[in-house]
C-alpha positions in Angstrom: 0.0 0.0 0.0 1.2 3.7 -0.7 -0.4 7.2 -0.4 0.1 9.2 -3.2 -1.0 12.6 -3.9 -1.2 14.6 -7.1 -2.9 17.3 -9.1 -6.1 15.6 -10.9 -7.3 17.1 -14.8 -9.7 18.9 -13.1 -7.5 20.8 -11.1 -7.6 19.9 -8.2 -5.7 18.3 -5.4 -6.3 14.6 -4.3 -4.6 11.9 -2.1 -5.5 8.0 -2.4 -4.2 5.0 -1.3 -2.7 2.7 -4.0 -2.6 -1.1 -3.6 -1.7 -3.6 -6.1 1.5 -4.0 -8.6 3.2 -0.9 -9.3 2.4 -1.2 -13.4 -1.8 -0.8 -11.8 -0.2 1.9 -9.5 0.9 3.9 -12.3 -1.7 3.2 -14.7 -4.3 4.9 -11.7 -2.2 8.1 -11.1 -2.0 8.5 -15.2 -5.8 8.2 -16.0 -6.1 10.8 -12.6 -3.7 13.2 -14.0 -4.5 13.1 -17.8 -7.2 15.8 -19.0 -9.9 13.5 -18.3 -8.9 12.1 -14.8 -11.0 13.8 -11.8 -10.7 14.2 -8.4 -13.6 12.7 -6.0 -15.9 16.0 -6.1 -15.5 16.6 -9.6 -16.6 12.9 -10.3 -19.2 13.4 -7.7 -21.1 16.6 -9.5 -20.2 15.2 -13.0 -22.8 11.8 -11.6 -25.2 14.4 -9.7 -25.1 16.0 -13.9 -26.1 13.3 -15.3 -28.1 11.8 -12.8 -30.1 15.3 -13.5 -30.0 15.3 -17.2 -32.0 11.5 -17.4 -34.3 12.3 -15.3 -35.2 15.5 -17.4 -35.0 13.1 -20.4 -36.9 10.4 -19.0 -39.6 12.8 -17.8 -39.8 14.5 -21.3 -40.3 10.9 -23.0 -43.2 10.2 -20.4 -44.9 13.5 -21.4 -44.4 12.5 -25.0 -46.2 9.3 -24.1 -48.9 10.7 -22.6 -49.8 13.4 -25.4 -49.3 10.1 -27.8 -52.2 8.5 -25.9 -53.8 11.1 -25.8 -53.9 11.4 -29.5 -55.1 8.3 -30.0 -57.6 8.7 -27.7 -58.7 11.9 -29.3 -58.6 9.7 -32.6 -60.6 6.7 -31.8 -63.2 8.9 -30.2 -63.4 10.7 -33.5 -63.8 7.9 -35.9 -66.7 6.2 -33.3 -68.5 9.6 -33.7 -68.2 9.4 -37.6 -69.1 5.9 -37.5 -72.5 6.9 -35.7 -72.9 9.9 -37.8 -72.7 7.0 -40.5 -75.1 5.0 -39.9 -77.6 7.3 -38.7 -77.2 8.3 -42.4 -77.6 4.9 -44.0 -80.8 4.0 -41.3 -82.6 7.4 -41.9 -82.7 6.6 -45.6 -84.3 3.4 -46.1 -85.2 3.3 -49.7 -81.1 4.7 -50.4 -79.5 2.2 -47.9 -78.5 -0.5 -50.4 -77.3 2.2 -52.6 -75.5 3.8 -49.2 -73.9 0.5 -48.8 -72.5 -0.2 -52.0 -70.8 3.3 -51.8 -69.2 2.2 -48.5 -67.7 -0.8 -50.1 -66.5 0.6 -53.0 -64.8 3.4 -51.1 -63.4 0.5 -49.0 -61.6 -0.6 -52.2 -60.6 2.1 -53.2 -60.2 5.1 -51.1 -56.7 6.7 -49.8 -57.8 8.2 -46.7 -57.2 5.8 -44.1 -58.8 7.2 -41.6 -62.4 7.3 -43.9 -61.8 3.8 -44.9 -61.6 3.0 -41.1 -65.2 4.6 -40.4 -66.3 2.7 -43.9 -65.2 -0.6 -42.5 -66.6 0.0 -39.2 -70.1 1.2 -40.4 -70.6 -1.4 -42.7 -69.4 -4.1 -39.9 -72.0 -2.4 -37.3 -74.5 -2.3 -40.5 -74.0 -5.9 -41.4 -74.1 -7.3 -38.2 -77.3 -6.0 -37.6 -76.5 -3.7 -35.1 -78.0 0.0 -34.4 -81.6 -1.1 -36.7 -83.9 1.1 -36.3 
């Protein structure tokens, strides 16, 4: 065992105890003194830092989360009130339903909105199943 003390790449002053063979001796008090050796505080605020900076990152990717949800909340609640507003339309107009229906499936096939194709699909499963008859 030997005490050694040097001036660390931060600046600073520091004493340690060294145990081991000399060539893990010397290898220590090189990585302490080169530009990117630290002395105890410096490595303690450099931790404190970082410690700092993921919980700022982790609590920016939970709020990114939540507004994701959110979203899709937002969305699915949307396309249920189209759906409805669908089939009141197709059950209010009895002798235009079949009509009503062949336009749903053809929009199916062909549409590029995916969002109206969703509400298509889900009307004319609601509408085929039988449900919402009036």
């Amino acid at each position: 065992m030997a005490k050694y003390q040097g001036t660390a790449g931060c600046g600073h002053t520091y004493q340690v105890e060294l145990y081991g063979p000399q060539s893990g001796r010397e290898r220590r008090i090189e990585w302490r003194e080169s530009p990117k050796g630290m002395c105890n505080a410096c490595y303690a605020v450099m931790k404190r830092k970082e410690e700092a900076a993921a919980a700022i990152a982790e609590e920016a990717e939970i709020s990114r989360l939540v507004e994701i949800r959110e979203a899709k909340e937002l969305y699915s609640r949307e396309i249920s009130r189209l759906v409805e507003i669908g089939l009141k339309k197709i059950w209010a107009e009895p002798e235009a339903r079949v009509e009503n229906l062949e336009k749903l499936k053809s929009y199916i096939a062909g549409g590029t909105d995916p969002s109206r194709r969703e509400v298509c699909r889900r009307v004319l499963k609601r509408v085929e199943g039988g449900s919402n008859e009036r």
